[in-house]
Structures are given as structure tokens and as C-alpha cells.
C-alpha positions in Angstrom: 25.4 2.3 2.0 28.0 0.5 4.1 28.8 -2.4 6.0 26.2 -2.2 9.0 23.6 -0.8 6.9 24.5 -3.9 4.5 24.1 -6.1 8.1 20.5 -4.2 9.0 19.2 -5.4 5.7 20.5 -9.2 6.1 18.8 -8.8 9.8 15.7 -7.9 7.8 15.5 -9.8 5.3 16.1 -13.1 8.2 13.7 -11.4 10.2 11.2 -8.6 9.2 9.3 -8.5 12.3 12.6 -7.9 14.5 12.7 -4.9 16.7 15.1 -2.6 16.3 16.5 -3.1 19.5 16.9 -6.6 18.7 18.9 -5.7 15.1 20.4 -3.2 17.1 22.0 -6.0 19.9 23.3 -8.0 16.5 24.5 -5.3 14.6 26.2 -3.3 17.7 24.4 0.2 17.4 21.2 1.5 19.7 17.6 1.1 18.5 17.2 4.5 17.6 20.6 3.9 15.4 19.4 1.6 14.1 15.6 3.2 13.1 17.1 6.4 11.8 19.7 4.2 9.3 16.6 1.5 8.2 14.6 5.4 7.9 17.1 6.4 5.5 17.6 2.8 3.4 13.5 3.7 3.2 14.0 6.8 2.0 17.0 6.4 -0.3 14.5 3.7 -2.1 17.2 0.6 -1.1 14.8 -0.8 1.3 11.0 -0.8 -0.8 9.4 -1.7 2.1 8.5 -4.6 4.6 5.7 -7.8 3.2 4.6 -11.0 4.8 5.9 -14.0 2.7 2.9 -15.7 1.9 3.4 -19.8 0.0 0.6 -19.5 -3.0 0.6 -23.2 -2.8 -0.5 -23.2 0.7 -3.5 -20.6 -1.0 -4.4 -22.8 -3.6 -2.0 -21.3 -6.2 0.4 -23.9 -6.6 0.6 -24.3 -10.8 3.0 -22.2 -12.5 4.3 -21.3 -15.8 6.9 -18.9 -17.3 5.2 -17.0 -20.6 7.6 -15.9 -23.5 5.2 -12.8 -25.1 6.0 -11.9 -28.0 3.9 -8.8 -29.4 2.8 -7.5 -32.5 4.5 -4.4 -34.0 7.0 -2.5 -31.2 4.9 -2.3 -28.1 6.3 -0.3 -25.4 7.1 -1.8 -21.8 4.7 0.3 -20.1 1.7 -0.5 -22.7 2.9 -4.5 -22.0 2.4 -3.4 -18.4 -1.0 -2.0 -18.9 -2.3 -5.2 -20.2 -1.0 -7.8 -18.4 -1.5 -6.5 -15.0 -5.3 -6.9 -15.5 -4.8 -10.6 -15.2 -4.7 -11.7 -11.6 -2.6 -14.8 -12.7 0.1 -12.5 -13.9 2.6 -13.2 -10.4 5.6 -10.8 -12.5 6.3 -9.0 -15.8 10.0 -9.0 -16.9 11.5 -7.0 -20.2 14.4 -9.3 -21.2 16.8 -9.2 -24.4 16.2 -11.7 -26.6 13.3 -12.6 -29.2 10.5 -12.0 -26.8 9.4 -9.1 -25.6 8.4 -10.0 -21.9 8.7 -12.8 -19.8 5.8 -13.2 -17.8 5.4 -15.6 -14.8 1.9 -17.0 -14.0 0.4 -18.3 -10.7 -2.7 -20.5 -10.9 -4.9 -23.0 -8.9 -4.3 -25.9 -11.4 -3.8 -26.6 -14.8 -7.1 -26.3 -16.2 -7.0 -22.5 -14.2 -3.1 -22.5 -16.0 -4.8 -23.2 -19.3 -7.5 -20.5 -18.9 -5.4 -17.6 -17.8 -3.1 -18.4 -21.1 -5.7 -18.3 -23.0 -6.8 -15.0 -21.5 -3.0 -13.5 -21.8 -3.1 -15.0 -25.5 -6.8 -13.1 -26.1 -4.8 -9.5 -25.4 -4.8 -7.5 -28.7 -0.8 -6.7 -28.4 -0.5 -10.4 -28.5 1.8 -12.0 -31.7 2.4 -15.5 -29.6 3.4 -16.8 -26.8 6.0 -19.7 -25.3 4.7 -21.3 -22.6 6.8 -23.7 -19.6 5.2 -24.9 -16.7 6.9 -25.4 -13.6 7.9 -28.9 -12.2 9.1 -27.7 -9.0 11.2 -24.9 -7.5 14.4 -25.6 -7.1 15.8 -22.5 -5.1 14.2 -19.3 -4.0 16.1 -16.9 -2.8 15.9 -13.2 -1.7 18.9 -10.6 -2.8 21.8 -10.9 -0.4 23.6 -7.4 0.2 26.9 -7.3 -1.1 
């Protein structure tokens, strides 16, 4: 990856929707250039793909909390997977270092739907404990900036 493939994936990441003619016009190189290097940032696996940003809030999912789990015995990351992902509150799933085994981040509608899904997550049979921090408000948000 170099410098105008590093500027292609700040033009995304401003604008998705952009054509490539219009990336093309910023970053100095044709439209098909510029398709055939965003083709290959695809393919390489640096670009994942493209998503509309969507505010939960604005759905009705505007409670959050950040889970410590901490599991019984030595339970694998992809078994931790397994279960949490049937929650639809589950937003992400981190591994970290540290005394828990996952960091899991939870979306909900309020705090009595907050209360529930912890509850649920607590219910899981690889479950020890969990920490639990709600969200006050979010402070920064940010997408990865290319280097």
C-alpha cells in the first residue's frame, strides 16, 4: 500500500458513496485507476468492504454498556464467539489481556432492555461473572485513519 492508495481510503472513508471519477479528480489518477487500485485494497483484505453508517440512537438503541466476561475454566475465543453472537444486543466481542476474558459491548433500547440482555449474557453456561459499565455518553468516535 502506498501514499495514493492510503489517500483513496481517506476519500472513502469521507465519502463512501463517491464515484470513482470524483476520488479520481482528488487523488490525481483516472477513474479506472482508481477502481482497479480500490479492486485490489478489496482483494488484498485492507478495504473489508463498503456499509451505511447507521446512529442506533436514532433506531431506538441508544443505552449502552461495556461487559467484562469472565468464563469458567479456559474457554476458547471462538466458543466465546459462539455464544455471544446469539444475543442481538451483543454490538462487539473483543479478546483483551487482562483478567477477563472478553470485552463485550452492548446496544439496547433502554435500561430495563440493558438489564435484560445482561441477564441473558449472564444466563450463558461459559459464564463465571461479569463487570458491567454503562455508557454516559460518547465522547469521540472515530474511524481508522491510514497512516
Amino acid at each position: 500500500m502506498n501514499t495514493l492508495d492510503q489517500r483513496i481510503i481517506s476519500q472513502l472513508l469521507g465519502n463512501a458513496r463517491a464515484s470513482y471519477a470524483e476520488i479520481g479528480k482528488v487523488v490525481g489518477l483516472s477513474a479506472p485507476a482508481v477502481k482497479r487500485r480500490v479492486d485490489r485494497l478489496l482483494d488484498s483484505g485492507v478495504l473489508r468492504g463498503f456499509t451505511a453508517v447507521v446512529d442506533p440512537q436514532a433506531l431506538g438503541w441508544g443505552t449502552e454498556a461495556f461487559v467484562e466476561l469472565h468464563c469458567r475454566g479456559n474457554v476458547s475465543p471462538t466458543r466465546i464467539r459462539a455464544h455471544v453472537e446469539s444475543l442481538p444486543e451483543v454490538a462487539a466481542a473483543y479478546t483483551v489481556s487482562g483478567a477477563a476474558d472478553a470485552i463485550i459491548h452492548l446496544r439496547a433500547a433502554d435500561i430495563h432492555h440493558l438489564e435484560s440482555a445482561l441477564e441473558r449474557l449472564r444466563a450463558l453456561d461459559i459464564v463465571e461473572s461479569t463487570v458491567s459499565t454503562v455508557v454516559l455518553s460518547t465522547l469521540l468516535e472515530r474511524p481508522p485513519v491510514p497512516q
